[in-house]
N, C-alpha and C positions, 0 to 999 in steps of 0.2 A: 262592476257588480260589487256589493258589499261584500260577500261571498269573498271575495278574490283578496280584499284589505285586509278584512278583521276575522279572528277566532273567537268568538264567543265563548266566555266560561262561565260556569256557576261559581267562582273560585273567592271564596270568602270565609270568616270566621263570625258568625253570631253570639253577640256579646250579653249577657243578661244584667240587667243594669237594677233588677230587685231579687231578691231574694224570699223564699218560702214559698208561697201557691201563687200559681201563676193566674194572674186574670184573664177573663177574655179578653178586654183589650191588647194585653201584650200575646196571647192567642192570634187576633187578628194581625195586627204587626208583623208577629210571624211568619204568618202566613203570604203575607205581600212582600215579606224580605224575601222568604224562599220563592219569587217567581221574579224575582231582580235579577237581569242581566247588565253588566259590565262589559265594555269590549277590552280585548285584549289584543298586543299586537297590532298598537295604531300607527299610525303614519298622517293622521288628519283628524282637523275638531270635530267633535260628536257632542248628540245631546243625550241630556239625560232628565227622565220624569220627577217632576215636583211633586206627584200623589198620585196614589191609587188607591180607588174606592174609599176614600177619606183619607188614609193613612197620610201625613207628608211628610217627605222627603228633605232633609239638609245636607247638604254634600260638604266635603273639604280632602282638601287634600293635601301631602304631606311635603311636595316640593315642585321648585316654581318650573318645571317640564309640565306640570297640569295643573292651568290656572281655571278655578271654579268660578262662573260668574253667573246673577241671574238678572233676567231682564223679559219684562213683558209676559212675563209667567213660565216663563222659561230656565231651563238649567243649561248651561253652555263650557264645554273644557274646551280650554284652547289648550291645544298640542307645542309643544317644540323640541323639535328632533334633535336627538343628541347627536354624536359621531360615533355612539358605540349603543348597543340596547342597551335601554337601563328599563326596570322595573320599579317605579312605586307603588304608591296604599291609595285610594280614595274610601274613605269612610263617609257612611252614608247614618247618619241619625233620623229614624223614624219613629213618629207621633203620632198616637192616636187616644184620644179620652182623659188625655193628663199622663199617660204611660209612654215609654219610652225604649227602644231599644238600638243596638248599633250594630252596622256590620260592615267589615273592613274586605275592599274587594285590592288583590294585586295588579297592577295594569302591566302591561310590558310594551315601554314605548320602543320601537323598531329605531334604529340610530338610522342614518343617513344611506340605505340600502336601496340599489337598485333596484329599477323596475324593468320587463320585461314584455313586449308584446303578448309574446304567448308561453304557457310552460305545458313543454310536450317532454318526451319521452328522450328524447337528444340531451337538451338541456338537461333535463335531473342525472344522466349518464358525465355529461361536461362538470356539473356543481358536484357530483358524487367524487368524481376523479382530482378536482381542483382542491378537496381539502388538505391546507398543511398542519399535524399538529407537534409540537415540539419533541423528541425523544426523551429527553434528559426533563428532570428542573429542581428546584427546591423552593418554588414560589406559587402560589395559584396560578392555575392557567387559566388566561384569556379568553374563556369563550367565545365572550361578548365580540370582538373584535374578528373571530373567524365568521360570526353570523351575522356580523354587518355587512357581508358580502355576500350574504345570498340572499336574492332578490325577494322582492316581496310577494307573496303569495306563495313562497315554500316556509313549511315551518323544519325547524331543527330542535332535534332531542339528543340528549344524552342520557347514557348509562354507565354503570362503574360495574368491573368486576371486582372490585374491593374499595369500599367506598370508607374504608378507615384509611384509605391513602388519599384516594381522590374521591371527591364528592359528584356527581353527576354535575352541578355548579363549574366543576374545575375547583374546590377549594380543596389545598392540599393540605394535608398533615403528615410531616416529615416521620420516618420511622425512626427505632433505634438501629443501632449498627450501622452497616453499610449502603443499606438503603432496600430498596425493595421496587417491584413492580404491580403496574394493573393495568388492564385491557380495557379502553375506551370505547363504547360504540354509539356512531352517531344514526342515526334515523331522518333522512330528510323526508319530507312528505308534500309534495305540489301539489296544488290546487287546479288543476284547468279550468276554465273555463266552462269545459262543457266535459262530462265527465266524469268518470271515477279518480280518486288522486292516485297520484303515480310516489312508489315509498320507494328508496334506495337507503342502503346501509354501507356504513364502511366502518371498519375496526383497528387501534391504533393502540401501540404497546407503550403504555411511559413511563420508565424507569424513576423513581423519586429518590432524591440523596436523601441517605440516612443522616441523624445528629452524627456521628463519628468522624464526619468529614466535613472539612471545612471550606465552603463552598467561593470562599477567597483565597484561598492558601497562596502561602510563600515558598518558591522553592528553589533550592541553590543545587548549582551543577555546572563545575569548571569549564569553559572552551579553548579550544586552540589557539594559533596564531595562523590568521587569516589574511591575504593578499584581494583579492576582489568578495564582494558580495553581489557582483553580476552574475544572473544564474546563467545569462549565455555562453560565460566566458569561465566560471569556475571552476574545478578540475580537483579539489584535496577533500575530504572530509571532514574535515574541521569547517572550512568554506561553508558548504551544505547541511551541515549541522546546524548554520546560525539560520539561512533563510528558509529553510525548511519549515523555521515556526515563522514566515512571512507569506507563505503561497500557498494556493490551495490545490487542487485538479479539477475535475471536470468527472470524474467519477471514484467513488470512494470506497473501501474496500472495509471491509468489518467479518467479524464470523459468521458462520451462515447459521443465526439465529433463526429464520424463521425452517429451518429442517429440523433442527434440534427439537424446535416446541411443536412443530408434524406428530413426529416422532417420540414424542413425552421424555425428552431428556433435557426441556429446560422451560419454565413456565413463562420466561419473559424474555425479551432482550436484556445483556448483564447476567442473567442469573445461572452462573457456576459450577451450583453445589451439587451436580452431579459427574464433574471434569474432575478426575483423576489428578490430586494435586502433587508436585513437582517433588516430593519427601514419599511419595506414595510407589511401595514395588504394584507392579504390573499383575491384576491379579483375575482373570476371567471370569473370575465367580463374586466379582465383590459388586458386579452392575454400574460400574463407572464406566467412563467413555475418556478416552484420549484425548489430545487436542487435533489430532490428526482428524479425529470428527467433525470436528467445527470449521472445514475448511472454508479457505475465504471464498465472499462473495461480493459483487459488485454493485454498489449502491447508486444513486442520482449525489453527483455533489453540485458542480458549476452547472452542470447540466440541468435540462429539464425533463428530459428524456434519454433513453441510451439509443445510441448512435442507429441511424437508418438508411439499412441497405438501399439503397435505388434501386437497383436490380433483382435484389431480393423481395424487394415488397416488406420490409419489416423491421424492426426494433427488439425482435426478442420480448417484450414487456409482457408477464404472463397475467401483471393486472395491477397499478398504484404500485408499482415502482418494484417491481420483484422479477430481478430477472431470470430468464429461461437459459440457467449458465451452459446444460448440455449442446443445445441449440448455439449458443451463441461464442460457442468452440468450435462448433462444424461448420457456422454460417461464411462465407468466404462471399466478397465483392470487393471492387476496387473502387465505389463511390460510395461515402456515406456522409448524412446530412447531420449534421449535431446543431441542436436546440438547447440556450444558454434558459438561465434562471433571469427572469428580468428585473429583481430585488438584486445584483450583484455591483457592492461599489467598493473601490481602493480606500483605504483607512481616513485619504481626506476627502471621502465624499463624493470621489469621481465615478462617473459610471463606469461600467464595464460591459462592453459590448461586443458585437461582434468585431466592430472597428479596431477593439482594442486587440481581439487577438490577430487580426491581419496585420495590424503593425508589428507584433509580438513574432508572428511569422515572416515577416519580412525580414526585421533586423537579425533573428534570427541566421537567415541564407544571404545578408548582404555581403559578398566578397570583399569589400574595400575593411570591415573592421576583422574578417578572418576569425570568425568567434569558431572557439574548441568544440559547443557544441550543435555548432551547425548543421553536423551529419545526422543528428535526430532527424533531420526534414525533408531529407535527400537519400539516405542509407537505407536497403531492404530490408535490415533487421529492427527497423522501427519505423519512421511514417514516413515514406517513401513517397515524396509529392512528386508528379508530372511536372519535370523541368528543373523540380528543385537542387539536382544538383547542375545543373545548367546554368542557373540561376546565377546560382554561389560562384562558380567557375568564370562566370565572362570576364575577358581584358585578363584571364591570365594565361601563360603560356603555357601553349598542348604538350609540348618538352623543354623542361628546364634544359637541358643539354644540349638541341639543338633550335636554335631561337628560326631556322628558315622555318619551321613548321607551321609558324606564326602564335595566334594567342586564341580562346575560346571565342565564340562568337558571343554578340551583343544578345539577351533576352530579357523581354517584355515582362513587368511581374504577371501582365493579361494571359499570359501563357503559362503559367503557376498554376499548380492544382489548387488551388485557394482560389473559392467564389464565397463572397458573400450575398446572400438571399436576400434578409432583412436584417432589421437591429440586433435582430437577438439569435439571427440564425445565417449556417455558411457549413457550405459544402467543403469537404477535403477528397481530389479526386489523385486515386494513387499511381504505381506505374506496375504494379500489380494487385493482385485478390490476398486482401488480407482477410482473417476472422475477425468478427466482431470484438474480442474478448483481447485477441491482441493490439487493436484499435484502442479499444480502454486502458489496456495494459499502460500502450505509450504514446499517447496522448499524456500520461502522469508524467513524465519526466518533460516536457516542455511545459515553461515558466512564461506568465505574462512582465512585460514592465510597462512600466507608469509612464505611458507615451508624452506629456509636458515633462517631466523629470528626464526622461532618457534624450529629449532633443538638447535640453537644454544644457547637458553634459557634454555635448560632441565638441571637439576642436575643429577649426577653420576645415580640416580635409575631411572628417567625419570617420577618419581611420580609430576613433577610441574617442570613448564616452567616460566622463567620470559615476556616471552610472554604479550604485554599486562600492563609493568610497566613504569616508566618514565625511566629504564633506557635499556625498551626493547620498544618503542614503536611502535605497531601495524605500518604496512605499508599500508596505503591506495590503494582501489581500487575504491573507489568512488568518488564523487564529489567533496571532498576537502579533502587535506592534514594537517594531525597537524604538523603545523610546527614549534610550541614550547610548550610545557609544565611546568610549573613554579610550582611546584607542593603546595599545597592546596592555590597555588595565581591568575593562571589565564592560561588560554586554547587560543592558535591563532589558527586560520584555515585560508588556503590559498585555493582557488578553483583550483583543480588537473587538467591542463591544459593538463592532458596526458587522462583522462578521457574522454569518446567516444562521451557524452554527453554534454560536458561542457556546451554548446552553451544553454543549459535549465539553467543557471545559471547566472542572473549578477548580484549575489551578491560575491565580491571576498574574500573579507576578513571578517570574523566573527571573532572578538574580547571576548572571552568569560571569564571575572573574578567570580572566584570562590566565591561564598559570600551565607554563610549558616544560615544567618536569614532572614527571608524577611522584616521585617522592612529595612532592611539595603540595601534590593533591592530599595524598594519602595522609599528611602530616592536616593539611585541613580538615581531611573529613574528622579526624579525632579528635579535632579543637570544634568540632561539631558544626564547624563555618560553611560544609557542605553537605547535601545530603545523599551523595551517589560518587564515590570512585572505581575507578576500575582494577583488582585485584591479581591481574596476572603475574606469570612471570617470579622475579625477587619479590612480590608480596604475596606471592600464594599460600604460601607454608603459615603466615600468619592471622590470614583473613580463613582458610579452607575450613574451619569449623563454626565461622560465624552465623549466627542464627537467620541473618539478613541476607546471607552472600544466593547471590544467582546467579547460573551456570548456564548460559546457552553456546551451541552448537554453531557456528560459522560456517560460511560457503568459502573461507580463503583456505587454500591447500600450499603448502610446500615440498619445497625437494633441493637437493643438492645438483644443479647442474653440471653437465659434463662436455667439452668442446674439445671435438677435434679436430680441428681445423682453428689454429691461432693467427692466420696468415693475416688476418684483417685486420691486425691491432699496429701497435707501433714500441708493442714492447722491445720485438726483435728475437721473443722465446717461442718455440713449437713446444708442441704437448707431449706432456709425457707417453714415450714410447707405449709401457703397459697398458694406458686407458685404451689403445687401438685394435686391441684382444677380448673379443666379442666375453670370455670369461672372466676375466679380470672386470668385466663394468657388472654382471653378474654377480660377480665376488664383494663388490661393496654392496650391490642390494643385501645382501645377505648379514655382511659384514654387519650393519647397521639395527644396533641394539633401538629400537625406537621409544623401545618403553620407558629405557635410561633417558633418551632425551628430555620424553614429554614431563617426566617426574623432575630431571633435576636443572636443564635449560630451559625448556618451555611451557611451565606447567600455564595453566591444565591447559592440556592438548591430547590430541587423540593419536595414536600410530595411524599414520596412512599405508594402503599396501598400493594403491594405484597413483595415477596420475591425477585424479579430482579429490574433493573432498569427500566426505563420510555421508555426508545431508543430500548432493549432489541426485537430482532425479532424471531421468526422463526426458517429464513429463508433468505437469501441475499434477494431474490425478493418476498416477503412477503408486503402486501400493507403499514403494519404498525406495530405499536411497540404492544409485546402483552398483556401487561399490559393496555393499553388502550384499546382492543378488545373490542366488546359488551358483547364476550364470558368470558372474567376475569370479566368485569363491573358487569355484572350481577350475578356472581358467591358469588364477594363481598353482592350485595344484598341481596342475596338468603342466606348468611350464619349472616346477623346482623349486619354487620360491617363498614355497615354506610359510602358508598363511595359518595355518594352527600354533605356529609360534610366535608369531607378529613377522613373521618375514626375518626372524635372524637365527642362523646354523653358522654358527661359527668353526664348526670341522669343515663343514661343505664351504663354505667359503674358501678357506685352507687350500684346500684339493683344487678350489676352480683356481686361485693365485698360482699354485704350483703349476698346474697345467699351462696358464695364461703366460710363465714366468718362463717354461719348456718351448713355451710356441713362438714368444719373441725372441730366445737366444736363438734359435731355429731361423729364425727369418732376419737375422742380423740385428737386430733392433738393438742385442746387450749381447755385451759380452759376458759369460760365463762367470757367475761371482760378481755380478757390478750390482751393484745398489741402487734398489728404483727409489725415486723420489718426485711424489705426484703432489704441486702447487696447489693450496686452496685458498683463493683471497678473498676477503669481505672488506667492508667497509669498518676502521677502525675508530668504533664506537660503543660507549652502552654494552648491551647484552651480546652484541655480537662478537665481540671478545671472548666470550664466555663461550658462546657460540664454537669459535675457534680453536680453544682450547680443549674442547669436548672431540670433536671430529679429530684434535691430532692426536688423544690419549688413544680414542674407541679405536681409529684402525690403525696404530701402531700398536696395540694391543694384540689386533687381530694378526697382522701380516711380518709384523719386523721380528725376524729371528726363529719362527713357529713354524718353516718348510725349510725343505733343503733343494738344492740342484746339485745331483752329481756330489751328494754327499756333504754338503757345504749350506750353511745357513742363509737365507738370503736377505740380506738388510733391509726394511722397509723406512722410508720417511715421508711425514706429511711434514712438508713445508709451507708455513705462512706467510701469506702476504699482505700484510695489510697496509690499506689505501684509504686516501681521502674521498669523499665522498663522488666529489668529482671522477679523481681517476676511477674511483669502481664503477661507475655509472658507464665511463667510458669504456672501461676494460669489456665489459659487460656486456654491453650492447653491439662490442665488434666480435665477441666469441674469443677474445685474448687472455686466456684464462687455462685451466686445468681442469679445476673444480671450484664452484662460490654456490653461495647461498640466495635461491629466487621462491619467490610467490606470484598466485595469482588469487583474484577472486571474483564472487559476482554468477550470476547466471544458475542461479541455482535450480533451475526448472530446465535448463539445457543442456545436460550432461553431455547430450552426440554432438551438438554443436560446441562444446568447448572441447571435446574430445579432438575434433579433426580441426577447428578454426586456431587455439591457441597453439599446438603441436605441427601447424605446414607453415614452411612460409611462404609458400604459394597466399596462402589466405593475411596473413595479420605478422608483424614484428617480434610478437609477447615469444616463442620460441627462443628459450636463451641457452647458445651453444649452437656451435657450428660444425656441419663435416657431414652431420648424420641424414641428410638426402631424404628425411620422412618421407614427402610427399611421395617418391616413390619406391616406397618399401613394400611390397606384396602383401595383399588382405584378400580374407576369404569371407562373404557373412551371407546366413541364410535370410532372406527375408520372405516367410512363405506365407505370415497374411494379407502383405499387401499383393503379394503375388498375384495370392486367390482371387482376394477381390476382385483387380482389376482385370481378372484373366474372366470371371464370371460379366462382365459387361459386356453389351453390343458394342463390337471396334468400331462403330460409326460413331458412337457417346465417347471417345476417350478423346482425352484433351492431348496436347501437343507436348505435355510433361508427360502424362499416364501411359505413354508414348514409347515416352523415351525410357523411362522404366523397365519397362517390358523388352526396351531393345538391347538393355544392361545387365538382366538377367537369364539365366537359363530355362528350360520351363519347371520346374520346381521352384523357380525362384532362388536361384545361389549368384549372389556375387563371385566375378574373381578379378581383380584388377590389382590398381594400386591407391595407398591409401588417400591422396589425391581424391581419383575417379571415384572413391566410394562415401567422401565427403561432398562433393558434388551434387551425385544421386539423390543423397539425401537432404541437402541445401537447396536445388533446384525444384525437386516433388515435392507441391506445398501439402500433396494429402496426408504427408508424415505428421502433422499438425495438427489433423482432426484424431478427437477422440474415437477412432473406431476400433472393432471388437479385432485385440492380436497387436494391435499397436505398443504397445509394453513390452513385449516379445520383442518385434521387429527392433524398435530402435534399441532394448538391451542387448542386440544379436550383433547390428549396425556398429553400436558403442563400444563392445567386447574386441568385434573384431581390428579395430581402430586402437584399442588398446595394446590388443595382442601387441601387433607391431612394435608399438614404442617400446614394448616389454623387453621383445628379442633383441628390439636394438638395442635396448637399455640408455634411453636419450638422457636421463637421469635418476639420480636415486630418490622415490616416492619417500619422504623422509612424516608429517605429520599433518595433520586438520583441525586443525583450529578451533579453540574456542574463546569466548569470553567469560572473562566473570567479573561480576560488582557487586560491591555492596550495598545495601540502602541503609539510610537512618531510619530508627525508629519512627521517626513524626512522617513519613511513605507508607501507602497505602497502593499497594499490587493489589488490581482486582483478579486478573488471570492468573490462575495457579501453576500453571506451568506454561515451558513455552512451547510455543507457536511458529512453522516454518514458513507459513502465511502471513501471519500478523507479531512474530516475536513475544512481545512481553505487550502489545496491543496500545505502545505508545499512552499517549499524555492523557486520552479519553479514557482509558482506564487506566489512569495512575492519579492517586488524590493526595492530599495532606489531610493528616488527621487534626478533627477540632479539639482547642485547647480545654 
């Protein structure tokens, strides 16, 4: 049907070709112009009238997609389809009496657009959900090119909510400043057949760069010294740093823009100006919002969709890519299907497939090259594939120590929780019920590589792949390309224009020199060579007022370790007597001025009073960090330790020495009058020197000559030891020690889990010091919502954990065990997990309790938490005003250079 092709317009301009009074001839003209129809929206030749009622007709038209011709009395356009709609003019001159007039009709010829048996109500539902339009840009958007793909016989409209940015066309005009937003809405409208037409709308936010940025920019930022750029294989920082701007994920995390604009605290994605900026006090009445508001959400990246329960029946999708994050924290299955993007290729071109990431998973768990981060794909606490550690393991032996046991048995990859569907899709079936959200989570930290690049690096046994070196280097799939390496000289990146994304990107080039002292940074950034160092430390005191400097908060915590038990070293030294006197390891808590630290060793840092960091949660949606709790605060007061002063009473300290110093001469440990003297060794190096010398003034300050026994002063000494880095690492790791200086970090959404996993060594190594038996130290914790909960279910509905819960508690819900059995509990019960109403409670109750313990024992001294700072050059442009415990400082999409 004609119907079904063309849209018919009256859509013209009437040209008056005389001037003064108008004659009836040009009357009648007129009259026959205005009853002139033009098709619009062709896809095929049409004709067109040579005269009516006298009047005639001369056609022309402006370009060779519609060629005018006449023949036989006839007027004839021949069509030819572009690859994208384009619109021209056919002007039509009409004649009548000697008089004349014109009038210019717009055509819109349809580019190369599908056709469609039928369009029903599915379809406009499928073309409604399939449009992409860019987020970001600084260039007119493409319409044309989205509506060559919807089929013929739907039309598409646009609208602007601000059409000084965008035009309903897509033509943009850049703003001043930093750029600005407007809300896109498109209108499709199908045609049936038979029928009323069927209208769908969808709405899309697009942020446009302002003139002040420069949507090429240059930008310099020193790296490290790197060993592999194999992400399976990498293990430093520095490492990760560099191919991080090479990979992408599978889904991407951003602020949750579209609550803000629900909510009318932000009219677009990007826009800021009502986030509480980082110079700004905290102020209830001024109607700003924190960043703590804008927490992250999860976007489609590699993906097409977020991942699908099979059992659940679902994706979470509450509609074009907006997901249902409550839902999709509670949603728990052990199969889910992910759907790739079918636009996705490596920087030369290559697809990207499902293929690709089964191989990605494969080499991943292939035992013979023993990659570091194999346990992503086999380990519970991230994607735990069926067999996958089975996988990794065969042909090796079940006990290194005794080889009769034999060696793992042989498996099949067919037996791998890895199916692939089709090209672009493949199930991941687990060995437990994960949540969706933790699915996304870590899914992120598994890297694809470039399956011809990584075979073709294997040696004859296939035990290591040059994959990963300067003379194999990794092929991008992410945002930027390296696109030289100079090896321990300097790192370029180019932005990977083939990337789906790019348009989140105008930074082009990152210039990155390798430079492994940071004096040697900091002396750059002032020759202006860079534009971001990092200011800790010896540079604090003279970067702290700079106008540019930025202060975020870190997940890495330290402490001063303490080992009782030296037996496993080969020094040949036991530990000093006094640490073995539950008051005396009490005494240096105390002992330790933390404030003095963080100002004069480790600025900027924060005092710590526990064993995590300050930032440390939970829980993602947990109101706050749990070291600040009322429920830690007070735990601190209830146990001595003095958290209204940062944790240091130097009298009290005193008093516990003296006692400590009564209880050992008592127990033979000294003799009366003898002089304790407690080893603290580091690694002799840098700051840690500095380090050392601080801990030997502060508690000889505190302890040598300031008690008496029996009338008589008691000597104190800290004795140093310092080591190479070897030996410390060694010393270290076997508990052959006194006192030394450890950190950890990471995990900053897991507080109960780094609570009980890094403190046992039933669970994990990172525990440094020996003697002190954690695992089983006595713990008490209420856990009374999940109690309720699962005590209000029919025992026919509980599962075979909610079970065992119930069989671990009393009926109020109280733990009493050991710290062990009470990290168990709550490692084994995945409901700890779901966002439910109490949960916050429980695991701060879970956490505290777990803490207590370490306290009493005093496993070490809670010494500071960490922060960073840097500074920026002026030509940096920070969109997010402050930071972010989700998104940081919101990375490279919102970081710009300013135009010159």
């Amino acid at each position: 049907m004609r119907n079904k092709l063309f849209i018919f317009a009256l859509v013209g301009f009437l040209v008056l070709a005389l001037s003064g009074c108008v004659s009836e001839e040009q009357r009648k003209i007129k009259a026959e112009l205005d009853l002139l129809t033009v098709p619009t929206g062709v896809v095929e030749n049409f004709e067109l009238p040579t005269s009516a009622n006298g009047v005639q007709f001369e056609w022309t038209s402006n370009g060779d997609l519609l060629k005018v011709s006449v023949a036989a009395g006839k007027v004839t356009v021949a069509v030819e389809r572009p690859g994208l709609d384009t619109t021209l003019k056919l002007t039509v001159k009409a004649s009548y009496g000697g008089k004349s007039l014109t009038k210019v009709f717009d055509v819109k010829i349809l580019g190369v657009r599908p056709t469609v048996e039928t369009i029903d109500e599915p379809l406009m539902a499928e073309l409604q959900a399939s449009l992409e339009l860019p987020t970001r840009t600084s260039t007119d958007l493409n319409l044309q090119a989205i509506e060559s793909k919807i089929p013929v016989g739907v039309d598409v409209n646009w609208s602007s909510s601000n059409e000084d940015l965008v035009k309903p066309n897509g033509k943009v005009t850049r703003p001043n400043g930093t750029g600005a937003g407007a809300k896109l809405t498109v209108t499709l409208v199908g045609h049936p057949a038979e029928g009323a037409p069927i209208q769908k709308t969808r709405e899309f936010y697009v942020f446009v760069y302002g003139k002040a940025i420069d949507v090429n920019g240059v930008y310099n930022a020193a790296f490290g010294e790197i060993q592999t750029l194999n992400p399976l294989n990498s293990t430093t920082s520095a490492e990760s740093d560099v191919y991080s701007y090479l990979v992408d994920s599978l889904y991407h995390t951003d602020y949750d823009w579209a609550k803000a604009i629900a909510n009318g605290k932000a009219a677009y994605p990007g826009d800021f100006s009502q986030v509480r900026d980082r110079h700004t006090p905290e102020n209830p009445e001024d109607g700003l919002i924190g960043m703590p508001y804008l927490e992250r959400i999860y976007l489609l990246g590699m993906a097409s969709a977020f991942p699908y329960g099979v059992n659940l029946g679902t994706d979470f999708d509450k509609g074009f890519g907006e997901l249902d994050a409550a839902a999709s924290k509670e949603g728990y299955d052990n199969e889910w299907i992910i759907k790739l993007r079918k636009d996705l290729v490596f920087a030369d071109g290559t697809p990207i497939t499902a293929d690709t990431f089964e191989y990605s998973f494969k080499q991943y768990l292939d035992g013979k090259q023993n990659n570091e981060r194999a346990n992503y794909l086999y380990n519970g606490d991230y994607i735990p594939l069926v067999k996958g550690e089975e996988y990794f393991k065969q042909g090796r032996p079940i006990d290194a120590n005794d080889p009769s046991k034999g060696v793992h048995p042989a498996v099949d990859w067919e037996e791998v929780g890895f199916k692939k569907i089709d090209d672009y899709t493949f199930k991941i079936i687990l060995t437990g019920e994960k949540t969706q959200w933790h699915v996304m989570t870590y899914l992120g930290i598994v890297n694809l590589v470039h399956p011809a690049n990584f075979e073709a690096g294997f040696n004859a046994e296939r035990t290591f792949t040059t994959y990963g070196s300067i003379n194999n280097i990794p092929v991008s799939y992410g945002p930027y390309v390296l696109k030289s390496w100079e090896e321990d000289v300097k790192f370029t990146f180019e932005r990977n224009e083939r990337y789906f994304k790019s348009y989140e990107y105008t930074i082009k080039t990152i210039n990155g020199p390798i430079i492994k002292d940071q004096k040697d940074i900091i002396n750059e950034f002032k020759e202006g060579h860079l534009d971001i160092a990092g200011v800790g430390g010896e540079f604090w005191k003279e970067f702290m007022d700079h106008p540019n400097l930025y202060v975020a908060p870190s997940n890495s915590f330290y402490r001063f370790a303490i080992s009782l038990d030296r037996s496993g070293g080969t020094s040949g030294k036991t530990t000093a007597p006094i640490l073995l006197e539950d008051e005396f390891r009490i005494a240096l808590y105390l002992a330790t001025d933390r404030t003095d630290y963080c100002n004069e060793v480790q600025p900027p840092s924060e005092p710590a009073l526990g064993y995590l960091s300050n930032i440390h949660q939970v829980s993602e949606w947990a109101t706050g960090a749990y070291e600040r709790s009322s429920v830690a605060q007070q735990q601190l007061k209830d146990l001595g330790l003095s958290p209204d002063t940062g944790g240091y009473d130097i009298e009290e300290a005193r008093r516990l020495f003296s006692v400590a110093y009564a209880n050992a001469v008592a127990a033979g440990r000294y003799t009366a009058g003898q002089k304790v003297v407690v080893e603290f060794s580091f690694y002799d190096a840098g700051s840690n020197i500095k380090m050392a010398n601080w801990v030997k003034a502060q508690y000889e300050k505190v302890f040598n000559k300031t008690t008496q026994y029996n009338g008589v002063d008691i000597e104190f000494e800290i004795k140093l030891n310092p080591l190479s880095s070897a030996q410390f690492t060694a010393e270290r790791n076997a508990g052959d020690f006194d006192m030394c200086f450890t950190g950890m970090s990471g995990a900053t959404f897991q507080a109960t889990f780094g609570m009980g996993y890094i403190f046992s060594r039933t669970f994990s190594t990172f525990l440094v010091g020996r003697g002190h038996n954690t695992g089983e130290l006595p713990v008490r914790a209420e856990i009374i919502y999940m109690n309720d909960m699962l005590r209000a279910k029919d025992p026919e509905e509980l599962t075979d954990k909610e079970k065992y819960f119930l069989e671990n508690v009393d009926e109020n819900g109280v733990f009493e065990g050991t710290f062990d059995d009470l990290f168990l509990l709550f490692s084994e019960v995945g409901n700890f997990n779901a966002d439910y109403p109490g949960q916050q409670e429980d695991l701060t109750n879970i956490t505290a309790a777990l803490e207590r313990a370490l306290l009493e024992q005093m496993v070490a001294v809670p010494l500071f938490s960490a922060t960073s700072a840097a500074v920026l050059s002026d030509r940096v442009i920070r969109m997010a005003p402050s930071y972010s415990l989700f998104m940081g400082w919101g990375g490279l999409t919102y970081t710009h250079i300013k135009a010159q």
